[in-house]
N, C-alpha and C positions, 0 to 999 in steps of 0.2 A: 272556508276557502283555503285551498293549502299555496305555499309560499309561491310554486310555479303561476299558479291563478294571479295570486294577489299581485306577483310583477308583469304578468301581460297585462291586467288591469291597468296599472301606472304606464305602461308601453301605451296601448290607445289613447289612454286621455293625453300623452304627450302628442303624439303622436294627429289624433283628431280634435284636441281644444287648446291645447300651448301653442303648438305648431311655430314657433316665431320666424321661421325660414321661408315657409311657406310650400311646403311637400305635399301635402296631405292629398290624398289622393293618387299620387301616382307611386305605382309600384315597387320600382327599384327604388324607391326612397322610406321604405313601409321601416326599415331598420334604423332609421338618421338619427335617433334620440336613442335610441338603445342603451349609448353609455352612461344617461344620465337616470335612467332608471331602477337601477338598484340602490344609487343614493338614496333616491326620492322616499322611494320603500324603506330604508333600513332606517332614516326619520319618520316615515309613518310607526313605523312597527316599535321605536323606542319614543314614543309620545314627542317630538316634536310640534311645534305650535305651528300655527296656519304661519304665521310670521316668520319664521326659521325657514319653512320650507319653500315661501313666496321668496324670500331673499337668496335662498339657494337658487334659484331658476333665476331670477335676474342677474345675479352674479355669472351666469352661464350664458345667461344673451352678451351681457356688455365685455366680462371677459372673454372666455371662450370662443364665443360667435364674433364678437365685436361690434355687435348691433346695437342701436338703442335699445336699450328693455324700455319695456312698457309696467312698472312697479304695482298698477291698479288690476291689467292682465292676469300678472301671475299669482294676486293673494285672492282671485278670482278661481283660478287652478287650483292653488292649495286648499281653499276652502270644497271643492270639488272632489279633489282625490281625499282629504278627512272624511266626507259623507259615506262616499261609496266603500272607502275602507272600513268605515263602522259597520254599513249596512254587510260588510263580508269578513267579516272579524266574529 
């Protein structure tokens, strides 16, 4: 899978299993995670651990968002987007 793949990959799974906002589904919001997706990727792509990158994504609800993160959520995500990046690496 070439890099354009590998970051809409990381786009849905934010996009349809992070979702911490709760968009998913409606259209004009198909882009809401966008910016946080090339991080995601460029720790998958230099071996980041499921832990790194579930800290990254709660660091992005509580700062960013200002939401509660959910800590169990997102090493539930990281472990999710490691699989699917192995199975396309």
């Amino acid at each position: 899978m070439n890099a354009p793949a590998r970051l809409r990959m990381v786009r849905v799974v934010l996009l349809w299993a992070w979702d911490p906002i709760g968009v998913r589904g409606i259209p004009k919001a198909v882009g809401e995670y966008d910016n946080y997706a090339p991080a995601v990727l460029e720790m998958l792509e230099t071996g980041a651990s499921d832990r790194q990158i579930a800290d990254y994504l709660t660091s992005v609800v509580r700062d960013r968002m200002e939401l509660r993160p959910n800590p169990k959520a997102d090493e539930d995500i990281a472990a999710m987007l490691r699989e699917l990046y192995a199975l396309e690496s």
